[in-house]
C-alpha positions, 0 to 999 in steps of 0.5 A: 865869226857872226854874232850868232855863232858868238853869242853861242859861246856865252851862257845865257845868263851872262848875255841877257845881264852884259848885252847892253854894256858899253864896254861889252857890245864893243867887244862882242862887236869886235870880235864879230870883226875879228878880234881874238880873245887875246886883244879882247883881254888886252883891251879889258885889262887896259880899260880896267887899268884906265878907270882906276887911273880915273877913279884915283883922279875924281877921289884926288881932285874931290874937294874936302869939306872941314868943318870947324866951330866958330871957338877953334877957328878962333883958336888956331886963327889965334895960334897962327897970329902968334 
């Protein structure tokens, strides 16, 4: 199918907000290729799976930020020399 044919297949509205995305220009570039509809979901459900596998990553290695007046850090600094 050529990308005429393709772009027919989406609503305007759509196309004129995703023709720039990454993710889709790949796809729609894909399938201009051959790719079917099936791997193209394929390939969106693995993609959307990887970034939450990132997303989870970036919010686990986040350094936490603790903050403590001076009278309680010297409070547990005394309760742990105990």
């Amino acid at each position: 199918m050529n990308q005429f044919e393709l772009k027919a297949q989406f609503t305007e509205e759509f196309f004129e907000e995703f023709q720039y995305d990454a993710e889709f220009r790949s796809i729609f570039e894909s399938m201009t290729r051959g790719l079917t509809p099936y791997e193209a979901i394929e390939h969106l459900c693995k993609s959307k799976k990887e970034l939450f596998r990132s997303l989870k990553r970036a919010i686990e290695n986040t350094p936490q930020k603790i903050i403590v007046s001076h009278e309680r850090f010297e409070q547990l600094k005394g309760e742990i020399e105990q």
